[in-house]
N, C-alpha and C positions, 0 to 999 in steps of 0.2 A: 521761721523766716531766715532765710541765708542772709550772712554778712556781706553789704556790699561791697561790690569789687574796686579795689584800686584803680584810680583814673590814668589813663595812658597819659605820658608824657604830651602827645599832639591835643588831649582835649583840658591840661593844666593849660597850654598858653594863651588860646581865646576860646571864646564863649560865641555862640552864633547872637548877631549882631542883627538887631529888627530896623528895618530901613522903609521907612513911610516914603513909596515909590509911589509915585501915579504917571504910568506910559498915558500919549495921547492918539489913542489909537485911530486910524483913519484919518491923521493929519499929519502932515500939508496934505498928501495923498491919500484919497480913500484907500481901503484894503480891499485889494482883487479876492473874486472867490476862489480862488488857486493862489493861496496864500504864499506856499511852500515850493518855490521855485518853479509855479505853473503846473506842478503833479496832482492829478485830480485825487489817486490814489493818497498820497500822502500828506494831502491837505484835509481829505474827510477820516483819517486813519487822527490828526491832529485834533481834529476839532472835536474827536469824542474822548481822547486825551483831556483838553480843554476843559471841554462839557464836565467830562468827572472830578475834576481838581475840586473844585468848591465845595459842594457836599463829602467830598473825601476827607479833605482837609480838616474839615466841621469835626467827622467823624475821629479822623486821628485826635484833634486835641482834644475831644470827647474820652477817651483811653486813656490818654496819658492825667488826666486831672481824676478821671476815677480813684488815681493809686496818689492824691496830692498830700493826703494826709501821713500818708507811710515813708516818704521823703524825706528824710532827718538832714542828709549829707548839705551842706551852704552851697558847696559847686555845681552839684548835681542841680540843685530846685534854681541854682541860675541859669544851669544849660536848661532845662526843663521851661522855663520864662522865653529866654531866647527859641527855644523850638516854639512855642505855641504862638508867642508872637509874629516869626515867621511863615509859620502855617498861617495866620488871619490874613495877613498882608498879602500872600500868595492867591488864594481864595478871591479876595475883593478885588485884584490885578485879572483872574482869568474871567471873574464875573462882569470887568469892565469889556474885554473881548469877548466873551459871548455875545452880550448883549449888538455887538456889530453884526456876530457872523451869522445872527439870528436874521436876517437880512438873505439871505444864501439859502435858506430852507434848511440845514446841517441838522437829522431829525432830532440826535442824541444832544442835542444844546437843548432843546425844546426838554428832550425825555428827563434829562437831569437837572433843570432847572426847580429845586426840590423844597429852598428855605421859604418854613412859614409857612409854609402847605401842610394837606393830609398825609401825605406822603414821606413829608420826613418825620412826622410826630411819628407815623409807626416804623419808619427807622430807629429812634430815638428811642422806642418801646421793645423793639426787637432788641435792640444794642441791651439793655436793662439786663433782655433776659438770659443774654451770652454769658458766660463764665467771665470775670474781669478780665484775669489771665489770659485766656484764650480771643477775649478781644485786645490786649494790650500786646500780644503775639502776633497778631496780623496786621497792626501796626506796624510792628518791626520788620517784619515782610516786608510790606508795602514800600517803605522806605527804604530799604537795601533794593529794590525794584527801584523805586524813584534814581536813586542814587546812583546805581548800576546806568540808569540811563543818561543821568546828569554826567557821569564823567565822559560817556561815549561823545554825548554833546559838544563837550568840552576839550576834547583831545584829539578828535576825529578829523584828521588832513578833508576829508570829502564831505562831513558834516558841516564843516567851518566854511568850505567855498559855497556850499549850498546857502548859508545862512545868511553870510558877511555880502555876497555878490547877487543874487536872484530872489531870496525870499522878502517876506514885506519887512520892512525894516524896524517896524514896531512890535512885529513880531518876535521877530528874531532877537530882538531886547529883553521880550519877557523871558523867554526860554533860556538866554544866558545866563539874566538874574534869577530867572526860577533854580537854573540847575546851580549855577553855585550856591545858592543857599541849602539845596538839599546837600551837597559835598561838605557843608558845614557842621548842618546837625545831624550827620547821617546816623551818629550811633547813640542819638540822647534817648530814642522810644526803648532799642535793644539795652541800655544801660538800666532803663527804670525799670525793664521785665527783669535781667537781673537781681537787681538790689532787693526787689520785694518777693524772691522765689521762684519765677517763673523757673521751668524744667525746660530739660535739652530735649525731652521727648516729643512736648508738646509744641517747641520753636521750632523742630525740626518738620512736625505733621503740619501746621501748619502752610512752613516754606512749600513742603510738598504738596500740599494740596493748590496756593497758590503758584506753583513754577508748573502745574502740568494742567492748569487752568486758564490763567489769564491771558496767555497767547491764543489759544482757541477762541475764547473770547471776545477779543480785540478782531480777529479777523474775521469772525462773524458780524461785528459791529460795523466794521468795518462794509461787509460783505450787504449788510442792510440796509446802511447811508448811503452805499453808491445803486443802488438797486431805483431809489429815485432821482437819481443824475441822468439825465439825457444820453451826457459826452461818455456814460461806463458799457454803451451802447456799440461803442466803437471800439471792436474785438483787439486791434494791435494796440490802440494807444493804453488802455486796460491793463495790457499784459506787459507792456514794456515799462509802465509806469508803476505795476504791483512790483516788477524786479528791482526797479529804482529804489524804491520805498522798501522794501524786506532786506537789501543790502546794507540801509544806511541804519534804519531801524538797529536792525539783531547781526550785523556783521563783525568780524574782530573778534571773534567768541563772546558775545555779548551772554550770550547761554550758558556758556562755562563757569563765567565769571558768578551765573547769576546763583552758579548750583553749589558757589561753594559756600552758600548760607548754611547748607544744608549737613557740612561736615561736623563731626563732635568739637566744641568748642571753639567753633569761629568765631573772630571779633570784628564788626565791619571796618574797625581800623586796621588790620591785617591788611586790606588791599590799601595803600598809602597813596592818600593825593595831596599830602603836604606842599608840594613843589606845583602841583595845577593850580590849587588855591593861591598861593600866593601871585601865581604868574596873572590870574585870571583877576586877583584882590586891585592891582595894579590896572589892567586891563579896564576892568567896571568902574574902581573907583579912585584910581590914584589923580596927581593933581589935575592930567588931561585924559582921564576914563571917559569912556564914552557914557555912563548911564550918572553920573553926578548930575547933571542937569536935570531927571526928574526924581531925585530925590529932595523931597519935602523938608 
């Protein structure tokens, strides 16, 4: 087993912080089926976004507690508490929104609504039969993905008018606090593959396998949910609204950004969002943040 690595200066000063949130969503205003500033495209590209948070989520802190025993370091197993707690809380927040947009027909809300089913015990039995490693690596994937997209979220001049001015407004809450939470813990899953051995070989196969998959993916799913929408019938608005949604998506080099998992030795604190976090820490939660009022 490798020696764990010394902790960066930015993850000695906090620890991700678990915040018992409960959005109320569809109130005062219900939530329109075009959630996402009336973009059909990027409302049903959302909501399988959505749809897969929960069971994902399940799944990451399924990873990371496989290795709980191997965990010596005190900062480490408190960022490792703070990740998983924030995973639960994220999960039960997008399973409160499912359950609305369930209402809209959105078929991947339906597909991935998985806890306590047949379907996730043989998730739960596949995961078993994965290499630890090789599931606690696609973890850290996923999350430099999460993450990559939480900052775009977060910094994006065209993202932010989208959000703050045209999208539902309970929506647009979760995904702020969803993304800065992941800009928090973003490097606890890659820390724990470290400490317990993971290889550069296999962090890297992995990345690759997810960077040249999950966009295909995504736009197939994508491609599926709108196939039973009426309004994806209507060739201009389709295509003006897929450019809409692909610009705000993956724009800014969101791809570049996402490939450089993939270098020898990356650390996801290399790309530095010490200064968004704090701007955003203020924003959500300072003495007049906008999201303290539903924190429990």
């Amino acid at each position: 087993m490798s020696t764990a690595p010394a902790l960066r200066t930015s993850q000695l000063k906090a620890f991700p912080k678990v915040r018992r949130i409960r959005f109320p969503f569809g109130e005062p205003d219900p939530i329109p089926k075009y959630f996402a500033d009336d973009n059909m495209v990027l409302s049903h590209t959302l909501s399988i976004l959505s749809a897969s948070f929960p069971p994902g989520e399940d799944s990451f802190i399924r990873s990371v507690r496989r290795f709980s025993g191997e965990i010596t370091d005190p900062a480490l197993k408190k960022r490792v508490a703070g990740f998983i707690g924030q995973e639960a809380v994220h999960g039960q927040q997008h399973d409160s929104l499912n359950e609305k947009l369930k209402q809209f027909r959105y078929p991947f809300v339906y597909f991935f609504d998985v806890r306590g089913k047949a379907r996730e015990k043989a998730v739960i039995r596949a995961e078993k039969l994965l290499p630890r490693k090789a599931h606690l690596a696609g973890t850290a994937a996923a999350e430099h993905y999460t993450s990559t997209l939480a900052k775009r979220v977060l910094s994006s001049p065209d993202v932010q008018e989208l959000m703050m001015k045209n999208a539902d407004q309970q929506v647009a809450n979760l995904l702020h606090w969803h993304a800065f939470e992941e800009l928090e813990h973003k490097s606890v899953a890659f820390d724990v593959y470290r400490t317990v051995g993971g290889t550069e070989r296999l962090r890297i196969a992995i990345m690759f396998l997810f960077y040249t998959s999950t966009i295909p993916l995504v736009v197939l799913g994508t491609l599926i949910s709108l196939a039973g929408d009426p309004q994806s019938w209507r060739p201009i608005r389709l295509l003006r609204e897929t450019r809409q949604a692909f610009t705000l998506i993956l724009g800014d080099g969101t791809m570049r950004e996402l490939a450089q998992y993939m270098r020898p030795g990356f650390h996801p604190d290399d790309i530095d969002t010490t200064e968004l976090l704090e701007k955003w820490q203020q924003e959500l939660f300072g003495k007049t943040g906008e999201l303290t009022q539903y924190v429990k």
